[in-house]
C-alpha positions as CSV (number, residue, x, y, z in Angstrom):
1,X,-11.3,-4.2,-53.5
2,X,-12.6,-7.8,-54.3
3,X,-11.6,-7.5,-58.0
4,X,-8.2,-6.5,-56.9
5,X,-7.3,-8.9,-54.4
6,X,-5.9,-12.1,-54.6
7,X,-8.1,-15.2,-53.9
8,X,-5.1,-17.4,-52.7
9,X,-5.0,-17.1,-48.7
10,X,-1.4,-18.3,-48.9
11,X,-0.7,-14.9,-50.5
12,X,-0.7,-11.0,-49.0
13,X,0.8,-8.7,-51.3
14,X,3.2,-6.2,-49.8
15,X,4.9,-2.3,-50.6
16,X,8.6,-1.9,-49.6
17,X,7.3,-1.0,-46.2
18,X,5.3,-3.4,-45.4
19,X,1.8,-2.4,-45.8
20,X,-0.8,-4.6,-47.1
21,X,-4.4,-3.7,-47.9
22,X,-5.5,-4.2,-44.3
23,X,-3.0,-1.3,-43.4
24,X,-4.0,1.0,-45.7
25,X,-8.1,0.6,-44.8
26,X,-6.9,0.7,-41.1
27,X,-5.2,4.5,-42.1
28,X,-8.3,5.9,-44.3
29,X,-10.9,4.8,-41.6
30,X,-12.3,2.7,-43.9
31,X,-14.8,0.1,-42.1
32,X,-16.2,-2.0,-44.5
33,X,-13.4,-2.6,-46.1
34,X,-11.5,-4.3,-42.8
35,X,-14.5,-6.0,-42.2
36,X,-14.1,-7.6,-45.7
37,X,-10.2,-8.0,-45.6
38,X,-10.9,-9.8,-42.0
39,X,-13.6,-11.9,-42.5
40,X,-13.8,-13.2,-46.4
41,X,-9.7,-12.9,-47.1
42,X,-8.9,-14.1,-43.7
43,X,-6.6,-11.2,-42.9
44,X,-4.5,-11.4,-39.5
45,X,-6.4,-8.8,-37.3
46,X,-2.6,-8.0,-36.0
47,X,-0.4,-8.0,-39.2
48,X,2.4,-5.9,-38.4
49,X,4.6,-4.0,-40.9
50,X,8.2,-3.1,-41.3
51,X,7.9,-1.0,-37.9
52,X,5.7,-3.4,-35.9
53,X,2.7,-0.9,-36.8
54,X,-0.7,-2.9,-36.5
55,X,-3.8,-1.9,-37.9
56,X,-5.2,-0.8,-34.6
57,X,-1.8,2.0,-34.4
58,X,-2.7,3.4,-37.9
59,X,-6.4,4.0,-37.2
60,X,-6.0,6.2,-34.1
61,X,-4.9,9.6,-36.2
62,X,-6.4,13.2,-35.9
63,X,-7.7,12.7,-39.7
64,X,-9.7,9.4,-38.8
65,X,-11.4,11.8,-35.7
66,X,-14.9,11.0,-36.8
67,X,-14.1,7.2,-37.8
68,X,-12.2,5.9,-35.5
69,X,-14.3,4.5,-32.8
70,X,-16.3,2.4,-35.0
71,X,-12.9,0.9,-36.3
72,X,-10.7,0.4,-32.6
73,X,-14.6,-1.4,-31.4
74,X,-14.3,-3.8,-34.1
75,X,-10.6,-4.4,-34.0
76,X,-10.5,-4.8,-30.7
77,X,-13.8,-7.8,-31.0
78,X,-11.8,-9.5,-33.8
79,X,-8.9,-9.8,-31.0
80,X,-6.5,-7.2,-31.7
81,X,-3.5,-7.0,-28.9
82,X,-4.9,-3.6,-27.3
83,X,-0.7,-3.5,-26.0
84,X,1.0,-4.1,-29.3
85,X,4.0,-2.1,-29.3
86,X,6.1,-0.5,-32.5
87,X,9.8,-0.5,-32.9
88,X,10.1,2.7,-31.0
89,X,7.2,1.1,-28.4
90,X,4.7,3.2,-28.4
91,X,1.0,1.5,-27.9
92,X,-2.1,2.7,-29.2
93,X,-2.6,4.3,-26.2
94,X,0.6,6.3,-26.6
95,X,-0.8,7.2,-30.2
96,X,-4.5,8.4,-28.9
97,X,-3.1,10.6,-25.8
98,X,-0.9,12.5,-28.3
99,X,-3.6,13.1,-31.0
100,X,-6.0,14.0,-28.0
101,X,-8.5,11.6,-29.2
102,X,-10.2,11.3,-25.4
103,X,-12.7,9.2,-27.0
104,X,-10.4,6.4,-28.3
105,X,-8.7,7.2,-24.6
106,X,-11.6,5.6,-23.0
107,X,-12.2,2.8,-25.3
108,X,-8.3,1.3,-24.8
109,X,-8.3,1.8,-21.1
110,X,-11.8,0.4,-20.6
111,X,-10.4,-2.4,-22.9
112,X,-7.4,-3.5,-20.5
113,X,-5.0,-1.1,-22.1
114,X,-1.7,-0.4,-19.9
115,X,-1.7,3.2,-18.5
116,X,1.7,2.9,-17.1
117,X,3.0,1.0,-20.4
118,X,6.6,3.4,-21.6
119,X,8.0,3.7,-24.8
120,X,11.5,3.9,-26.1
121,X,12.1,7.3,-24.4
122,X,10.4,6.4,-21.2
123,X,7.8,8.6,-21.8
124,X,4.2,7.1,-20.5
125,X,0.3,8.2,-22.5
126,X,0.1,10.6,-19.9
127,X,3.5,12.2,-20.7
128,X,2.0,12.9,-24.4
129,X,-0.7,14.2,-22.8
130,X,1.0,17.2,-20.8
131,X,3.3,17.8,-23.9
132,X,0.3,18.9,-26.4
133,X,-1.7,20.1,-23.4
134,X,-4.5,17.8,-23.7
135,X,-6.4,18.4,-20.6
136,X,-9.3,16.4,-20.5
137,X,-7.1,13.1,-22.0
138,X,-4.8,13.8,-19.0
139,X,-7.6,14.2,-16.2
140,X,-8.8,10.9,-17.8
141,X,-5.8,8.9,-17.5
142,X,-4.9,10.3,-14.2
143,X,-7.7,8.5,-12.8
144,X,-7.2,5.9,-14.8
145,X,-3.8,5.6,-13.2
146,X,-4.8,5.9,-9.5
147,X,-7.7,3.4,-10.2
148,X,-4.9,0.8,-11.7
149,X,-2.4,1.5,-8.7
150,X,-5.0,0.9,-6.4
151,X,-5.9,-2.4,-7.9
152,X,-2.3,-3.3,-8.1
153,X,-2.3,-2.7,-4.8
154,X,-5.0,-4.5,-3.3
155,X,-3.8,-7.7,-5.7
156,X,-0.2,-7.5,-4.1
157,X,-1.6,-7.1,-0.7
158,X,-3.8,-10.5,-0.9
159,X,-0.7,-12.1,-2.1
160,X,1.7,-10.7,1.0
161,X,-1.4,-12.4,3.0
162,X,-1.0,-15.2,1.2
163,X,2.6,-15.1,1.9
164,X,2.7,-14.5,5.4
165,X,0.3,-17.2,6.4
166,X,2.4,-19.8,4.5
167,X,5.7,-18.4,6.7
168,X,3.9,-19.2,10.1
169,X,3.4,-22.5,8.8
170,X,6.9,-22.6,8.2
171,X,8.3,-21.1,10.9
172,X,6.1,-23.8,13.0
173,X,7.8,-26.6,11.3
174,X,11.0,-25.0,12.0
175,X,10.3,-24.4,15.6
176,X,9.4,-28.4,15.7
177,X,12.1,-29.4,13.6
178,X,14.4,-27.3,16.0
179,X,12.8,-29.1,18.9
180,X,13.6,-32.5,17.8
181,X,17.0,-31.4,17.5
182,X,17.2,-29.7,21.0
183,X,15.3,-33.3,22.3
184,X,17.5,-35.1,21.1
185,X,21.0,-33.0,22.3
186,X,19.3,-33.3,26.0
187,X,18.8,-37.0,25.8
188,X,22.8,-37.5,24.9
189,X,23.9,-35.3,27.5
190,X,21.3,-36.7,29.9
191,X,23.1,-40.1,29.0
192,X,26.1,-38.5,29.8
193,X,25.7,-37.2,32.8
194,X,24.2,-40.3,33.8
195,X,26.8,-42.7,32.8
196,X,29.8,-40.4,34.5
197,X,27.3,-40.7,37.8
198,X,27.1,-44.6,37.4
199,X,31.2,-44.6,37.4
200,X,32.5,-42.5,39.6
201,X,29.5,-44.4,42.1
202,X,31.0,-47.9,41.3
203,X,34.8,-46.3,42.1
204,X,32.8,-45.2,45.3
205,X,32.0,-48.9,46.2
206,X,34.9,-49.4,48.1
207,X,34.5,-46.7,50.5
208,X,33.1,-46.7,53.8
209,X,28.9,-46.0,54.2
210,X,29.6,-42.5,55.3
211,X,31.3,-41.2,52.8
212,X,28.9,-43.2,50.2
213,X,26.0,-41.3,51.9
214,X,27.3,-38.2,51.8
215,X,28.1,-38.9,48.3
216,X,24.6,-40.4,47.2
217,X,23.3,-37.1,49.2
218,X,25.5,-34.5,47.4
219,X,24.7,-36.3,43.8
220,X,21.6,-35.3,42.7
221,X,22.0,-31.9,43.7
222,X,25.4,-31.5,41.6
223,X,23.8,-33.2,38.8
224,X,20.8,-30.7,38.6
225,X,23.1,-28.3,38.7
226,X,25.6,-30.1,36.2
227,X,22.6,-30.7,34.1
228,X,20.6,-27.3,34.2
229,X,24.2,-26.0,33.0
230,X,24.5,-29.0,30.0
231,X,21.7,-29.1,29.3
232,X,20.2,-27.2,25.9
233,X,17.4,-25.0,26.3
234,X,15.0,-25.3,23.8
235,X,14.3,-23.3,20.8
236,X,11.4,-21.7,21.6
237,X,12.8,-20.3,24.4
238,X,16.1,-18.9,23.0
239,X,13.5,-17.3,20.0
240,X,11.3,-15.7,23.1
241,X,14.5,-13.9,24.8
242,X,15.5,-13.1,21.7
243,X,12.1,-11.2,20.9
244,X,12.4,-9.6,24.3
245,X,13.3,-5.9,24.1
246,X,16.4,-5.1,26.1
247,X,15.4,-4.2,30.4
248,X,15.4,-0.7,29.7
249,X,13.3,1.2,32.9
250,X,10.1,2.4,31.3
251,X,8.5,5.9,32.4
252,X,5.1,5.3,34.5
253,X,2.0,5.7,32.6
254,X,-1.0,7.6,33.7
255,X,-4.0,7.5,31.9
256,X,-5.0,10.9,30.4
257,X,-8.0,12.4,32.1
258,X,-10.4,12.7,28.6
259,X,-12.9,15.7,29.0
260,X,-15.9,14.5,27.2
261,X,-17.8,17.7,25.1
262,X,-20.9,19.2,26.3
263,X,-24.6,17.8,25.0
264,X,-25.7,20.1,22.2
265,X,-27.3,23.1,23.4
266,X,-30.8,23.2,22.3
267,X,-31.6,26.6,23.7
268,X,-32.3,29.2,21.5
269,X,-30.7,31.9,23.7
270,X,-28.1,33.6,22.1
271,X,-26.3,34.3,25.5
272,X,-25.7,30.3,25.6
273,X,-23.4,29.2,23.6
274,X,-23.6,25.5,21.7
275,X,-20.7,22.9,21.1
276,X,-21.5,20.2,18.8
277,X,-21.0,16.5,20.2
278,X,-18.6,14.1,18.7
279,X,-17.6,10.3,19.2
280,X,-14.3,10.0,21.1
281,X,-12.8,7.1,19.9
282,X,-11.6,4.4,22.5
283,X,-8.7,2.3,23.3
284,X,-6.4,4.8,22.1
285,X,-4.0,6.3,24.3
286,X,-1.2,8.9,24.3
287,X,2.5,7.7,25.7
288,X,5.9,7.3,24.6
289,X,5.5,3.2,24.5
290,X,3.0,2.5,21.7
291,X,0.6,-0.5,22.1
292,X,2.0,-3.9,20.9
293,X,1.0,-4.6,17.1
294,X,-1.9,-7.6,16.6
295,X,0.1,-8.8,13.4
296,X,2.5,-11.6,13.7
297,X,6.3,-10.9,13.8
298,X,8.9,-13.2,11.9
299,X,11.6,-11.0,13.5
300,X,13.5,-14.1,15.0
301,X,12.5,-16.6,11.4
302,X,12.9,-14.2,8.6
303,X,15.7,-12.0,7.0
304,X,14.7,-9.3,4.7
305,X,17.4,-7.3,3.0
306,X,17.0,-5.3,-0.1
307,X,17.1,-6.2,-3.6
308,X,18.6,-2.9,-4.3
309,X,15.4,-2.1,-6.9
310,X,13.2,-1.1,-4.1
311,X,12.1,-4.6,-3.3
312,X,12.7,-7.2,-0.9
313,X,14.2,-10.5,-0.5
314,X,13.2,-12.8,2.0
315,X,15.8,-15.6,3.6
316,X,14.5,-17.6,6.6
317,X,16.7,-18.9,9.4
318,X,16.8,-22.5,8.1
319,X,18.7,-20.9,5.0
320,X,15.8,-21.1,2.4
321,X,14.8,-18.4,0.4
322,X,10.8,-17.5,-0.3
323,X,9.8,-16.6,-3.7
324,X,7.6,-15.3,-5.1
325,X,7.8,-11.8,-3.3
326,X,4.7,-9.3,-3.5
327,X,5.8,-6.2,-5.8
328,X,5.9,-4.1,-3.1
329,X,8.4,-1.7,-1.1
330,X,10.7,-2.6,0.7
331,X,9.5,-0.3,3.5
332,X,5.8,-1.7,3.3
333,X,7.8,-5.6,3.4
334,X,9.6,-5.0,6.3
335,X,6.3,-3.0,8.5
336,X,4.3,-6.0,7.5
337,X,6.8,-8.7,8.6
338,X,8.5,-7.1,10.9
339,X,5.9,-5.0,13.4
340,X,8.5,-4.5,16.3
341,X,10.7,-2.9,13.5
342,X,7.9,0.8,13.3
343,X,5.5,0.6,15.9
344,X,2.6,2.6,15.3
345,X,3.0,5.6,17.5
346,X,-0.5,7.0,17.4
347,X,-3.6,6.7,15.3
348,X,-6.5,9.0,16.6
349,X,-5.8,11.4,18.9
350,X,-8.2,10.9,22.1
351,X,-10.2,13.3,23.6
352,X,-10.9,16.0,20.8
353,X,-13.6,18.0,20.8
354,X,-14.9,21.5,19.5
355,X,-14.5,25.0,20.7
356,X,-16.4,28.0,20.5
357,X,-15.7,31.1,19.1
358,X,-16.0,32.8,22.9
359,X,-12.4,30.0,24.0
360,X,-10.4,31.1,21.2
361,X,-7.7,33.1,22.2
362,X,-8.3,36.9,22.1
363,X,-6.1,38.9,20.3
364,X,-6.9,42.0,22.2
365,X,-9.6,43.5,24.8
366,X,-10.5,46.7,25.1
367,X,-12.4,47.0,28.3
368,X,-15.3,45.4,29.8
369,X,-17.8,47.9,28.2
370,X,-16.2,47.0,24.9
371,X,-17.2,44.5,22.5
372,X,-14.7,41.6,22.6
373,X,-12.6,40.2,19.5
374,X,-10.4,37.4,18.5
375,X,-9.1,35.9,14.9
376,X,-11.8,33.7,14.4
377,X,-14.2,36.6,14.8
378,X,-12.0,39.3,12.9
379,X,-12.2,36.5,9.8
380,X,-15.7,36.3,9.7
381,X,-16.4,40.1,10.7
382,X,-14.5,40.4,6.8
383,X,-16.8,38.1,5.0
384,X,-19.9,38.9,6.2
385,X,-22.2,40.7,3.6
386,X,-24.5,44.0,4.6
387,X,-27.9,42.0,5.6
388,X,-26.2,40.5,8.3
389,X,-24.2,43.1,9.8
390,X,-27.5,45.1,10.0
391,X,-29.2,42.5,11.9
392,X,-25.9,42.2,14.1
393,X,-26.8,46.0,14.5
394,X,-30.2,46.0,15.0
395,X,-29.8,43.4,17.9
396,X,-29.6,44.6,21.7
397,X,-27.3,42.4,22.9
398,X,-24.5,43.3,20.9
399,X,-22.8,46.8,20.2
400,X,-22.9,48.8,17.0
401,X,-19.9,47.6,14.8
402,X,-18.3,49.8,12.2
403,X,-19.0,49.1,8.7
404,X,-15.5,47.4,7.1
405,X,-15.4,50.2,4.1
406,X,-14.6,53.3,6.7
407,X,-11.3,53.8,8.0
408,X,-10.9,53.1,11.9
């Protein structure tokens, strides 16, 4: 290989498909020899050919089974883009899920590979895997996929934090911004009202006392009036009877008497029946009207409409519009921003507890001298094995039951 190749860098000799040498040792499995093209000829770790094949695609074949590992490790050291896509784009990944190398699976995922990465065709790793029925490459990349999602998720819920704490800083500077405003309208008609007081008082002059007094008496009670109806109410207000919920007569609530289980039953009397002990939860209640939401609501400062992609967009009332938006649904968008919107109806349900076999209800009964059944007991009565039914027998307290092979 030394003797063959060319000592001039500048130079990588070529076939009509673009292959070079560093192809061709990728597609044998041929270690030493990449190691020599790459580090004494300088070869580009990611030289693509005619159909944006690297040397990482050509390794990962069925033929190159017992090789390959060695090869992707030290590709993917020398830098080689684990994502690298071909003219139809398939990835590496793509390549090992349909040769069912589950080996050189693990490697490109644990190596930053995309899971959810889709060719020409749409299809994703995972697709390839069902088609060749490659189990244990499928399993893999399932939970390699849920694992991603998950992360996704957690990253684009930091950022709708993010997000939502930099829109109650906006929405305060709107609501101050909005004051000014409202300050300022008050003072002019304040003016107003003020200056047409100081008129019609001077065209008053002239009169006698008497009707002066009863004027000065009557004025400041019209002007309130006047001035409660001119006046602009602020806009924190308007935004608080605008988050009201319309006077609609609520049902009365009564709190749900909770019947707290028994202590556990330590006894070792089989005429005493136990019932395990469990936490109820509390604070939660049952009702129609579910308990107001903790999270803030931008129901009166923000727009959200979709993007028609399953995303949002966001448009506050001062006619900006927030970007970046989280990659999330538009149905997770609006419940965060917009609690009022989907209350939580209930989250635990209060006061459950266990029941014995002796409350379930009976299917039939025979009698007082007969032995008592129900569905829970006719279940178990079938899965019970021999030792036990004969101890069952054996016991005085019980009857003898008939053995589940003879015909009633």
């Amino acid at each position: 290989l030394r003797l063959c190749l060319n000592r001039d860098p500048g130079e990588i000799p070529t076939d009509s498909k673009g292959f070079t040498a560093l192809h061709f040792a990728a597609q044998g499995g041929k270690l030493a020899c990449l190691q020599v093209l790459v580090e004494e000829y300088k070869f580009p770790v990611d030289l693509p050919t005619s159909n944006s094949q690297t040397p990482l695609h050509l390794v990962i074949h069925r033929s190159n089974k017992a090789v390959a590992l060695p090869c992707i490790d030290y590709l993917l050291k020398k830098g080689a883009a684990v994502n690298a896509q071909t003219c139809n784009g398939s990835t590496p990944l793509h390549l090992a899920a349909q040769e069912g190398l589950l080996g050189c699976v693990k490697v490109l995922v644990q190596s930053g590979a995309n899971v959810h990465a889709q060719d020409a065709m749409g299809c994703k790793p995972i697709d390839f895997c069902k088609i060749w029925n490659h189990r244990a490459s499928a399993r893999f990349l399932k939970d390699a996929m849920w694992k991603q999602d998950k992360k996704d998720l957690a990253h684009e819920m930091g950022k709708l934090k993010r997000l939502k704490n930099r829109l109650v800083l906006m929405e305060q500077n709107y609501l101050i911004e909005c004051q000014k405003e409202q300050n300022i309208l008050r003072e002019a008609d304040f003016r107003k009202w003020l200056h047409s007081k100081l008129h019609r008082g001077h065209a008053l002059v002239s009169n006698t006392k008497q009707a002066q007094a009863t004027t000065l008496s009557k004025t400041p009670e019209d002007g309130a009036s006047k001035c409660c109806r001119s006046f602009h109410p602020s806009m924190a207000a308007r935004l608080r009877c605008l988050a009201q919920p319309s006077q609609t007569p609520k049902p009365t609530y009564r709190r749900p008497t909770i019947r707290r289980p028994m202590i556990w039953n330590v006894s070792s009397n089989p005429a005493t029946y136990p019932i395990t002990r469990i936490s109820c939860p509390q604070g939660v209640r049952l009702g129609v009207h579910p308990e107001p939401s903790r999270e803030h609501d931008f129901s009166s400062f923000l727009e959200v409409t979709s993007d028609g992609h399953g995303g949002a967009r966001l448009h506050t009332a001062d006619g900006h519009w927030v970007a970046p938006v989280p990659r999330l649904p538009f149905e997770v968008l609006v419940r965060r921003l917009r609690p009022r919107a989907w209350p939580h109806r209930l989250k635990v349900p209060q006061g459950l507890r266990p029941i014995s076999m002796r409350e379930v209800p009976r299917k039939r009964h025979l009698g007082d001298h007969t032995f008592w059944t129900d569905t829970l007991a006719m279940s178990l009565r079938e899965t019970f094995d021999d030792a036990f039914l004969g101890a069952m027998r054996a016991h005085q307290g019980f009857p003898a039951l008939p053995s589940p092979k003879t015909n009633p």
